[in-house]
Steps between C-alpha positions, in 0.01 A plus 500: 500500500629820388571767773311880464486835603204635507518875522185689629438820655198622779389819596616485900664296758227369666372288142865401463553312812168356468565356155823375583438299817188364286695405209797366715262277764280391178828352376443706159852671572818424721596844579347861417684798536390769578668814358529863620229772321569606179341788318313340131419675206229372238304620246151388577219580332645742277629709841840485607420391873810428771454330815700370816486114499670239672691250286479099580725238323368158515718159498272235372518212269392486123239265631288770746509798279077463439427468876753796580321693215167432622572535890651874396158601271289402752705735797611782236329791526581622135311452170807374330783412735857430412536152521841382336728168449819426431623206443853431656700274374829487719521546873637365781418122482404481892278789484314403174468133675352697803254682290379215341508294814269806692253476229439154452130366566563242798483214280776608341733539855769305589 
């Protein structure tokens, strides 16, 4: 299973702490960090709009992209939130191992 970072970001603190512990005790990611505010600017809606946001990166497997994508539309506040993956495809053996090993179903646990 192919390791991913899913890259997100959430209007305030309070959401991103939330949907970290949720995805990270639902198994859907190993680890979510959760990164200082940054200041975005977007065209939306034919406006140039900028807003503070907090920025989340996501360590997950190929296999639980739908279920992260899902569990962040239904707690996202936006219309259209930024919901990105990349693929990796070197890292650290023992940490990709631990990411897949965090979000295996339990029949697939040692």
């Amino acid at each position: 299973m192919k390791a991913l970072l899913v890259l997100t970001t959430v209007p305030d603190r309070e959401l991103a702490e939330e949907l970290a512990r949720g995805l990270v005790e639902a198994r859907l990611a190993a680890c979510v960090s959760i990164l200082a505010p940054c200041q975005s600017v977007y065209r939306w809606e034919d406006l140039i709009e900028a807003a503070s946001e907090i920025p989340l990166l996501i360590k997950t497997t190929s296999g639980r992209y739908r279920a992260i994508e899902q569990a962040i539309r239904e707690r996202h506040p936006y219309e259209l939130p930024e919901i990105l993956a990349v693929a990796t495809d070197k890292g650290l053996p023992a940490y990709l191992e631990w990411i897949a090993s965090e979000t295996a179903a339990e029949t697939q646990r040692p």
